[in-house]
N, CA, C and O atoms as a MOPAC input file, in Angstrom:
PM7 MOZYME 1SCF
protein

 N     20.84900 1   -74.87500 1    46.73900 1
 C     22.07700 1   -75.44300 1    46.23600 1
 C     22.01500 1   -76.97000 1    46.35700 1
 O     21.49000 1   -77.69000 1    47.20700 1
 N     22.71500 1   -77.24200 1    45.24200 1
 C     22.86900 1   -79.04200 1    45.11100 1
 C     23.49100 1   -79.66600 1    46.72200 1
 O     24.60200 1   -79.34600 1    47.14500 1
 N     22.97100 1   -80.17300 1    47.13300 1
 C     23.34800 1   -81.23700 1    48.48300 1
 C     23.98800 1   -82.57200 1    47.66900 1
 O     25.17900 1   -82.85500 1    47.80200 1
 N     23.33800 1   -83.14200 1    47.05300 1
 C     23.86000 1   -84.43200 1    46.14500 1
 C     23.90600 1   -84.62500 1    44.35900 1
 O     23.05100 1   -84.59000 1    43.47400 1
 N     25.62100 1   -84.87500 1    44.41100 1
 C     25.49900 1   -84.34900 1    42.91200 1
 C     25.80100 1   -85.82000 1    42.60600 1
 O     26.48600 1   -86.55600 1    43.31600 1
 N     25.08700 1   -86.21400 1    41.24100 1
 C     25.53500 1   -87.53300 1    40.95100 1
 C     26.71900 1   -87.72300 1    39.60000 1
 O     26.90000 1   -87.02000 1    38.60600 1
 N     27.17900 1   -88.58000 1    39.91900 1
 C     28.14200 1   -88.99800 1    38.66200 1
 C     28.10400 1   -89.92600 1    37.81900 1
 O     27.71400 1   -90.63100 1    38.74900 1
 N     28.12600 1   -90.57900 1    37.01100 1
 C     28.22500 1   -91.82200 1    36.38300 1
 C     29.95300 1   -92.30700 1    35.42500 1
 O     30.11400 1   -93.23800 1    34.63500 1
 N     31.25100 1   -91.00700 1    36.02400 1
 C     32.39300 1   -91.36900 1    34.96800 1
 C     32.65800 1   -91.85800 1    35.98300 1
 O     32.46000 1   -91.21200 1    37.01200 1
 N     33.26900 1   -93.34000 1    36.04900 1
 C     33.67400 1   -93.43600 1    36.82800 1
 C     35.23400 1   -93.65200 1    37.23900 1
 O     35.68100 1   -94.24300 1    38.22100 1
 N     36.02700 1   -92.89700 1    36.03300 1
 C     37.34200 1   -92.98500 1    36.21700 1
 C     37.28400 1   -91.48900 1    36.44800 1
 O     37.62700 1   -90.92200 1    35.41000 1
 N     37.05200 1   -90.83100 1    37.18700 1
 C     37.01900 1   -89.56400 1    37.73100 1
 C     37.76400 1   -89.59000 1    39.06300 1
 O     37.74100 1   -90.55900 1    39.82200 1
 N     38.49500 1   -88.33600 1    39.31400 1
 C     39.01300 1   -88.97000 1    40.50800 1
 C     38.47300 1   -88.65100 1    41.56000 1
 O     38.82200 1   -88.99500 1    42.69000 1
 N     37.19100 1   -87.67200 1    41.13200 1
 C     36.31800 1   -87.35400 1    41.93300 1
 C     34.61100 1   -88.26800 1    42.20100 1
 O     33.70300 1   -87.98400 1    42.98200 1
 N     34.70700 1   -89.23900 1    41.33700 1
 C     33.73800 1   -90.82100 1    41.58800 1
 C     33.78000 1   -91.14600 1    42.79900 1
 O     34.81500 1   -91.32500 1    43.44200 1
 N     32.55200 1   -91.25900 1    43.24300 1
 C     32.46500 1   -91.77300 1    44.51300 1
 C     31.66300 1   -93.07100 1    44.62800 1
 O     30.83800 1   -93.20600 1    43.72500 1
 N     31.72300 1   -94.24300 1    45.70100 1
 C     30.87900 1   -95.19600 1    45.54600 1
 C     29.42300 1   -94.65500 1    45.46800 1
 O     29.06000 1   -93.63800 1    46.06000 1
 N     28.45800 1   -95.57900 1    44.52700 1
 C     27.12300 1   -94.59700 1    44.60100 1
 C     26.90700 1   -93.96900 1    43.62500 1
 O     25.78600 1   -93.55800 1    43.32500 1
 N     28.17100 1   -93.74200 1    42.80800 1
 C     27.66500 1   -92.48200 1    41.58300 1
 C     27.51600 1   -91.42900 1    42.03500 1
 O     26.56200 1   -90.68900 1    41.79300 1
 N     28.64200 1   -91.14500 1    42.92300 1
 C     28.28300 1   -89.64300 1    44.16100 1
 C     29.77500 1   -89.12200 1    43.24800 1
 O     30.48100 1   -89.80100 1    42.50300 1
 N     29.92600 1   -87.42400 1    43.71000 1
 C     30.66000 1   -86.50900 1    43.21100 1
 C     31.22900 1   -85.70700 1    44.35300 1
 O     30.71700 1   -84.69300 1    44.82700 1
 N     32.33600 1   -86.27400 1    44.73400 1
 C     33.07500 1   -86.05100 1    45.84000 1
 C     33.80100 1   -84.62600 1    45.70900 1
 O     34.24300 1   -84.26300 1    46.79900 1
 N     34.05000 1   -83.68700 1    44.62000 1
 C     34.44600 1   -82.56100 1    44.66700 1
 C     33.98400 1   -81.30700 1    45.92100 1
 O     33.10000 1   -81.54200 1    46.74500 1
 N     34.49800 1   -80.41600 1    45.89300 1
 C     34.62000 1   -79.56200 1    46.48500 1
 C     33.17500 1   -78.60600 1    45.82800 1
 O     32.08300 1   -78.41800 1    46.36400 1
 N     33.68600 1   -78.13800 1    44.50200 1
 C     32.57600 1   -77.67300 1    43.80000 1
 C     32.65600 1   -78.16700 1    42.34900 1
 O     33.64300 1   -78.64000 1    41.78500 1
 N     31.51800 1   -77.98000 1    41.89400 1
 C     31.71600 1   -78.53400 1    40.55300 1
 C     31.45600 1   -77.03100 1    38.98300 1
 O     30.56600 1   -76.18200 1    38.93200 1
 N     32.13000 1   -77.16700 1    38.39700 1
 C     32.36600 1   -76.19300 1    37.10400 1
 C     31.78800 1   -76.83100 1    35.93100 1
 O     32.16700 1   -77.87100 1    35.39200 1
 N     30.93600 1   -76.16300 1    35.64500 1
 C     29.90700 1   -76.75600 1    34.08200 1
 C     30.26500 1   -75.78900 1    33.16500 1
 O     30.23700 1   -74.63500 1    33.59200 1
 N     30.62800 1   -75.97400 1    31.89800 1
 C     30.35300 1   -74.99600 1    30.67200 1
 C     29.67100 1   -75.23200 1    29.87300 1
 O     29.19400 1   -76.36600 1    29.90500 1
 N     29.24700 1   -74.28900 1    28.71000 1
 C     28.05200 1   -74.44300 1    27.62700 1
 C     29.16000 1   -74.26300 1    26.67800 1
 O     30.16500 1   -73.63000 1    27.00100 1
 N     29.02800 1   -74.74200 1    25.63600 1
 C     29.18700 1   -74.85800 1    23.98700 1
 C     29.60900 1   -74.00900 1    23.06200 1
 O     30.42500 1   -73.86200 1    22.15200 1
 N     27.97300 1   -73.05900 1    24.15800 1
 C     27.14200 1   -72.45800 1    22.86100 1
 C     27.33300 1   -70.84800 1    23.93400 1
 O     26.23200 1   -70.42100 1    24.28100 1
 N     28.13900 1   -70.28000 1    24.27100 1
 C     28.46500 1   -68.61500 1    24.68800 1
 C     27.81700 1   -69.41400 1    26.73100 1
 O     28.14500 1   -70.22300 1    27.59900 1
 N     26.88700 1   -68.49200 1    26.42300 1
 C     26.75700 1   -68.10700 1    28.44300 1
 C     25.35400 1   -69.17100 1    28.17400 1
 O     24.79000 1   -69.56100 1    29.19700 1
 N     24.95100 1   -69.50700 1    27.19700 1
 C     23.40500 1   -70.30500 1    27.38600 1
 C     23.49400 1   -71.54200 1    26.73100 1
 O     24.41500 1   -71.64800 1    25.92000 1
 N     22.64200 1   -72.63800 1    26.91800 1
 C     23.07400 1   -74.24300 1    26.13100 1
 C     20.92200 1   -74.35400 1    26.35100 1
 O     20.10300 1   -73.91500 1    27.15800 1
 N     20.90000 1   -74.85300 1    25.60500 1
 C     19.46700 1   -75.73500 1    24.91500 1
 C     19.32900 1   -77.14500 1    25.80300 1
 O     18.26800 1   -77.63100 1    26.19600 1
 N     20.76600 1   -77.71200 1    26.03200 1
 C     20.41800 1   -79.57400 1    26.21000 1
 C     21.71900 1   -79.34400 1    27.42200 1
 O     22.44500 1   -78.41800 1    27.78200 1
 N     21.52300 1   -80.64900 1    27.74600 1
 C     23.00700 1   -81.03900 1    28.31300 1
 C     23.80200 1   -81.55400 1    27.66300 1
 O     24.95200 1   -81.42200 1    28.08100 1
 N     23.63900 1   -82.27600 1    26.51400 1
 C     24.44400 1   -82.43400 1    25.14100 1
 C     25.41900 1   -80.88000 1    25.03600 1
 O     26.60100 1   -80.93600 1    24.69600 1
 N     24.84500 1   -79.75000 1    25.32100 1
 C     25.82800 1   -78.80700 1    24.86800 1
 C     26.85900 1   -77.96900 1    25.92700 1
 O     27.52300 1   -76.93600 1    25.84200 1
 N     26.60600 1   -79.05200 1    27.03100 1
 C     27.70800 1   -78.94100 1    28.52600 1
 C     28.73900 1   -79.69600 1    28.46900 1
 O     28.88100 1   -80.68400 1    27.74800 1
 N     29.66900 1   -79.14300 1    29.41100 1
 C     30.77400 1   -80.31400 1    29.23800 1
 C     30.83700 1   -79.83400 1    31.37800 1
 O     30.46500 1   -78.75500 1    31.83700 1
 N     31.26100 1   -80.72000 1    32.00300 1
 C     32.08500 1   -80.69300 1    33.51400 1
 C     33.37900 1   -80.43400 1    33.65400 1
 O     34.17600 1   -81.33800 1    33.90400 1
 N     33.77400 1   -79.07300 1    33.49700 1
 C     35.39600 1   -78.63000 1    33.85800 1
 C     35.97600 1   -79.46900 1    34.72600 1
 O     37.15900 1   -79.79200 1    34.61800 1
 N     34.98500 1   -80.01000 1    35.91800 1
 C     35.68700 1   -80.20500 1    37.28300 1
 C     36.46200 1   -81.59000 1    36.58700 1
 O     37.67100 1   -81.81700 1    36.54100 1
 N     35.34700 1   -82.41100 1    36.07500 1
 C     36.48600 1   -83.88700 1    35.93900 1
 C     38.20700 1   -83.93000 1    35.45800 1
 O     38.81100 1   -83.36900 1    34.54400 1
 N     38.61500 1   -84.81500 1    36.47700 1
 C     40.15800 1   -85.31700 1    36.41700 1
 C     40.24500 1   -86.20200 1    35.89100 1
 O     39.38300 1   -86.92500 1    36.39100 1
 N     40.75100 1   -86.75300 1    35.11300 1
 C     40.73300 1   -88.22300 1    35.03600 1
 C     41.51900 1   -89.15500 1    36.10400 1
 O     42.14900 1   -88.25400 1    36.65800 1
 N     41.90800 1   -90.30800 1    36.76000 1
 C     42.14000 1   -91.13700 1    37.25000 1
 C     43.30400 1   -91.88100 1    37.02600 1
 O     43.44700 1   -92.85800 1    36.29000 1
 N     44.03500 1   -91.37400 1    37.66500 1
 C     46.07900 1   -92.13600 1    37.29600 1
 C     46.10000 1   -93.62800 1    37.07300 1
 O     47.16600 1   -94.20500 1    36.85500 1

């Protein structure tokens, strides 16, 4: 399991200094059913955006 997940949004409210990903856990989906080709065809459920 991931120990260090990195980020680069950084109006997330889960951005951490570092480009670190301060969540609890993180939720990925595909596009394309249960399988994706790229990371182009993911999106990150977990992100919040930043008040």
């Amino acid at each position: 399991m991931a120990q260090d997940v990195l980020c680069e949004v950084n109006n997330c409210t889960y951005w951490k200094k570092g480009n670190h990903c301060g969540a609890d856990q993180i939720y990925v989906v595909s596009h394309k059913g249960d399988r994706a080709k790229n990371s182009y065809e993911t999106d990150c459920k977990t992100f919040e955006a930043q008040e």
